[in-house]
VOZA-781929 format. One record per residue (C-alpha): residue number from 1; x, y, z negated. Coordinates in steps of 0.001 Angstrom, whole numbers. Layout:
% VOZA-781929
@dodren NUM, east X, north Y, up Z $
...
END
This chain:
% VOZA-781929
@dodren 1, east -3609, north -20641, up -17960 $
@dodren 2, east -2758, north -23130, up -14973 $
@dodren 3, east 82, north -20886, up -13116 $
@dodren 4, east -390, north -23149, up -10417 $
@dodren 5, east -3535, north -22606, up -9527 $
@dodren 6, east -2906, north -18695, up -10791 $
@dodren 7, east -235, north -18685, up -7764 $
@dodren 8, east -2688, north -20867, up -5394 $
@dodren 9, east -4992, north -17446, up -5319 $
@dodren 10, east -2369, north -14922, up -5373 $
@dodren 11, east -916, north -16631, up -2134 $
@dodren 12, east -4988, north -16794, up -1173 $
@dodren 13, east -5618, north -13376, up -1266 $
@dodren 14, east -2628, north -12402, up 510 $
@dodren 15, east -3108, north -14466, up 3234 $
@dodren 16, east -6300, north -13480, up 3596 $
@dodren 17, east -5120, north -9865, up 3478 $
@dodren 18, east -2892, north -10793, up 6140 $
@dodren 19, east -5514, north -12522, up 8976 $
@dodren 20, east -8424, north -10239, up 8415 $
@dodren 21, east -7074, north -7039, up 6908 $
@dodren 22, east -9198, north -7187, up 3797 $
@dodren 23, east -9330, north -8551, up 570 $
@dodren 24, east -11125, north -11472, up 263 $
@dodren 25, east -14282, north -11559, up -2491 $
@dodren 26, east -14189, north -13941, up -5228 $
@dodren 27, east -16723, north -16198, up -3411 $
@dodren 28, east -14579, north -16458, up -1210 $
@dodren 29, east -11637, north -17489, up -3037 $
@dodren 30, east -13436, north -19673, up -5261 $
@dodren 31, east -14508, north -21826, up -2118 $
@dodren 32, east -10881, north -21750, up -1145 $
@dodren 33, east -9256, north -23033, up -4194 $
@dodren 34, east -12239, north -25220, up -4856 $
@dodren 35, east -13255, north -23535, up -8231 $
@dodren 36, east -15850, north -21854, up -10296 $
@dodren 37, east -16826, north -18449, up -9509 $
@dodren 38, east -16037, north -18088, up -13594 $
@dodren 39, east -12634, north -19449, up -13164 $
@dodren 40, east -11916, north -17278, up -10075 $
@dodren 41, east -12792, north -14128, up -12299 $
@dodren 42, east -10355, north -14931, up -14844 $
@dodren 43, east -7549, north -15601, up -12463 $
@dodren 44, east -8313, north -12564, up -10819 $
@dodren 45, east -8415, north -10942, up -14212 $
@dodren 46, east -4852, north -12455, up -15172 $
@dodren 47, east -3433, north -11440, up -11748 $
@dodren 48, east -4724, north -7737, up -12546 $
@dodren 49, east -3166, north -7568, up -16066 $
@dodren 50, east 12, north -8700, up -14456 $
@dodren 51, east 261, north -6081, up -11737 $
@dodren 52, east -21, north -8540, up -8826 $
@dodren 53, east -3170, north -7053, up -7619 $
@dodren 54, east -5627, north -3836, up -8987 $
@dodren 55, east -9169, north -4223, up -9656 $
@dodren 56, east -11859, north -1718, up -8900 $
@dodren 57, east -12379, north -191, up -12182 $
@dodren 58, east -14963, north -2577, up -14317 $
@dodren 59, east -14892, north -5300, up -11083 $
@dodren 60, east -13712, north -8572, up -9721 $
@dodren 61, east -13322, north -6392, up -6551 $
@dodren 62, east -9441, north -5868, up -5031 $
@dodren 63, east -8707, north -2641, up -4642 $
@dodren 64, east -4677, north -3326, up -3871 $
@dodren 65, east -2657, north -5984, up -3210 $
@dodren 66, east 302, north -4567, up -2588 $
@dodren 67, east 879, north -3278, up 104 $
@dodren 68, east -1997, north -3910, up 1293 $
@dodren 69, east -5643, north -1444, up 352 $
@dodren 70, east -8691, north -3027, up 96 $
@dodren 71, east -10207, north 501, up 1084 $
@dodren 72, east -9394, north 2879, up 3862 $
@dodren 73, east -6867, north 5467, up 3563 $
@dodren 74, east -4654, north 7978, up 5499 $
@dodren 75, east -2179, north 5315, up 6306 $
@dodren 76, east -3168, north 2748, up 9007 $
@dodren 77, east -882, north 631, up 10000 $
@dodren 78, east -1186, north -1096, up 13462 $
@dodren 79, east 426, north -4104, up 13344 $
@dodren 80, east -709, north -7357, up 15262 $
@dodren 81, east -3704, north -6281, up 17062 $
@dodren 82, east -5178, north -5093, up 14000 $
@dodren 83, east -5010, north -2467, up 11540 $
@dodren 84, east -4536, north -2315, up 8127 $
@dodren 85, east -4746, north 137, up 5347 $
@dodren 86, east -2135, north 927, up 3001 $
@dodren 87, east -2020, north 2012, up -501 $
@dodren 88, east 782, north 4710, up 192 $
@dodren 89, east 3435, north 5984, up 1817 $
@dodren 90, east 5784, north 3271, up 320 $
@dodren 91, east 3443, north 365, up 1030 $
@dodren 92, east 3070, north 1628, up 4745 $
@dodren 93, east 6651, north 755, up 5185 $
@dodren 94, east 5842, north -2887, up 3238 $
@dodren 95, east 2698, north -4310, up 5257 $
@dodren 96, east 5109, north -4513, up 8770 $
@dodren 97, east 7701, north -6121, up 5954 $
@dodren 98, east 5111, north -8726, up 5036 $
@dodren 99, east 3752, north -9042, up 8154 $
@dodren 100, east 7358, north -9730, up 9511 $
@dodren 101, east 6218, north -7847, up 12542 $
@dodren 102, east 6570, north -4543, up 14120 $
@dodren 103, east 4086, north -1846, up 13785 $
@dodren 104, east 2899, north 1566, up 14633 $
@dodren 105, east 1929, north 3685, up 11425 $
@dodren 106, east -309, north 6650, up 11334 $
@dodren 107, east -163, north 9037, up 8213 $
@dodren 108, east -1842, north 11663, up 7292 $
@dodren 109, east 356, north 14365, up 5399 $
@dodren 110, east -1434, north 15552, up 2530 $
@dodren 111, east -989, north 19269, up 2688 $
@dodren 112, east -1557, north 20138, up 6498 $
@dodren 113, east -3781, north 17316, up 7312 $
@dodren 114, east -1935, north 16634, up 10370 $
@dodren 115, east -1530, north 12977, up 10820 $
@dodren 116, east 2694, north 11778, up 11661 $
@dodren 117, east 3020, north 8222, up 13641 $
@dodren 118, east 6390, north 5980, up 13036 $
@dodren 119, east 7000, north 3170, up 14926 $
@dodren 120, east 8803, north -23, up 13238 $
@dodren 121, east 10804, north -1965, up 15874 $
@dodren 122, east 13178, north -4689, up 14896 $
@dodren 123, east 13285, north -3181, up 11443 $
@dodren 124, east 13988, north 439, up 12696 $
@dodren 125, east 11716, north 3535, up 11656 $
@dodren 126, east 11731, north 5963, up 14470 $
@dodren 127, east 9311, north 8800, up 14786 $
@dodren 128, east 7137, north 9412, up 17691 $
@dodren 129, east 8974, north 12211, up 19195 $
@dodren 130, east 4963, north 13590, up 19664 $
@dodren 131, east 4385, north 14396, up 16520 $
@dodren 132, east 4004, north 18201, up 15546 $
@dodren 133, east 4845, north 17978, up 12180 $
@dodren 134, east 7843, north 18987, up 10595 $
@dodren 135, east 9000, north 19012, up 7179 $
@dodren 136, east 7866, north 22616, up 6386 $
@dodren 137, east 4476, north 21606, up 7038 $
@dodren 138, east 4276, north 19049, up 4655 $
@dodren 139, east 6550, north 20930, up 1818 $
@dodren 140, east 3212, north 22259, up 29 $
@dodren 141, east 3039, north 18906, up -1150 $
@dodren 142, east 6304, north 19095, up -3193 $
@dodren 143, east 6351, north 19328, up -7100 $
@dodren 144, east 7821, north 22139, up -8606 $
@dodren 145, east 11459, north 21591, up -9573 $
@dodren 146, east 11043, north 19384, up -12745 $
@dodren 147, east 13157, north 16694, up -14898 $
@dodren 148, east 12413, north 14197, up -12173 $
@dodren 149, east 13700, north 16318, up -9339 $
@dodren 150, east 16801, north 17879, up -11080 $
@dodren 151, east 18859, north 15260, up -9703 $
@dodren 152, east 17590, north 14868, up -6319 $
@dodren 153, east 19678, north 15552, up -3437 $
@dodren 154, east 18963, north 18671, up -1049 $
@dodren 155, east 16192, north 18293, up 803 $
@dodren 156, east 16802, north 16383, up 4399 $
@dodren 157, east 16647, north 18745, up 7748 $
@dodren 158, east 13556, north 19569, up 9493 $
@dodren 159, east 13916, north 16705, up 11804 $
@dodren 160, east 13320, north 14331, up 9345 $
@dodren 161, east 9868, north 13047, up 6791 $
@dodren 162, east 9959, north 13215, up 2681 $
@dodren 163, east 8250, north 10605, up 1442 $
@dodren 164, east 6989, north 12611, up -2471 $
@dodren 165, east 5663, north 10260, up -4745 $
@dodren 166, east 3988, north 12467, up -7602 $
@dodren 167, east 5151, north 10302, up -10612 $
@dodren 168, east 8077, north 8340, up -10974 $
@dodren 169, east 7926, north 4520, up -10450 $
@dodren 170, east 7937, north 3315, up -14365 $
@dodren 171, east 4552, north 5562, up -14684 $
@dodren 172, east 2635, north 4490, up -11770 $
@dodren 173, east 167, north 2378, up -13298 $
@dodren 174, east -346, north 5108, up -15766 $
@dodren 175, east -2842, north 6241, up -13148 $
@dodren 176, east -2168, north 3647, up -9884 $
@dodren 177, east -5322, north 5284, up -8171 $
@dodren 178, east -3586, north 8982, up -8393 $
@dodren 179, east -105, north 7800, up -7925 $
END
């Protein structure tokens, strides 16, 4: 496997994520890096099995690069005249990160279906002082105390999001699309 030319399409894709806010087909990258549509499967295959980017199930199709989605989701993030799509909650905060730019996010909470909006200046999270939604209405989406939680500090006052992620980091590829 030529890791050069494995990084030459990871950096691709990502780019392209970047300037158009979607991921770019494998025609596309095979024009870029001047290769075989063949070759640009396998790459793409060896980038998957390496958790750089996740195919659509059975595809050569991106479905994440993280942070970036490939589909649309509850988290848009508004961040140089365009919008992108983000996997999660955690890569909502990344795309302004990789971006290096500031952003307005829009998130939809799971349990009320009332959407929250944070604002990234200059690194900073603030939320828009707007929104209607408080903790409370988004604690439905909590676990049940389990192992995971036992050691989890008390929950932060009403002024302030949770971020939940369902399963904990070392077992989200165990089922990326549910995590």
């Amino acid at each position: 496997m030529n890791n050069s030319l494995l990084w030459q399409v990871r950096a691709f894709v990502y780019k392209h994520f970047a300037e158009t806010t979607y991921a770019p087909s494998i025609e596309d990258t095979g024009r870029h890096v001047n290769i075989k549509l063949e070759e640009a499967g396998t790459l793409y295959k060896e980038l998957h099995k390496r958790h750089v980017f996740f195919l659509e199930p059975e595809t050569l199709t991106i479905r994440m690069a993280n942070p970036f989605s490939g589909i649309p989701t509850d988290f848009r993030v508004h961040a140089n005249g365009k919008t992108y799509f983000a996997n999660c909650a955690w890569d909502m905060l990344g795309i302004p990160i990789a971006l290096k730019s500031d952003a307005v996010i829009e998130a939809v909470c799971t349990e009320s279906n009332d959407t929250v909006q944070l604002e990234i200046k200059n690194g900073q999270i603030t939320i828009n002082p707007s929104n209607n939604v408080t903790l409370s209405d988004c604690e439905g989406s909590l676990p049940p105390k389990s192992e995971t939680l036992r050691s989890q500090q008390p929950l932060p006052q009403s002024d302030m999001l949770l971020v939940h992620f369902p399963l904990p980091f070392a077992r989200w590829y165990d089922d990326l699309l549910f995590t």
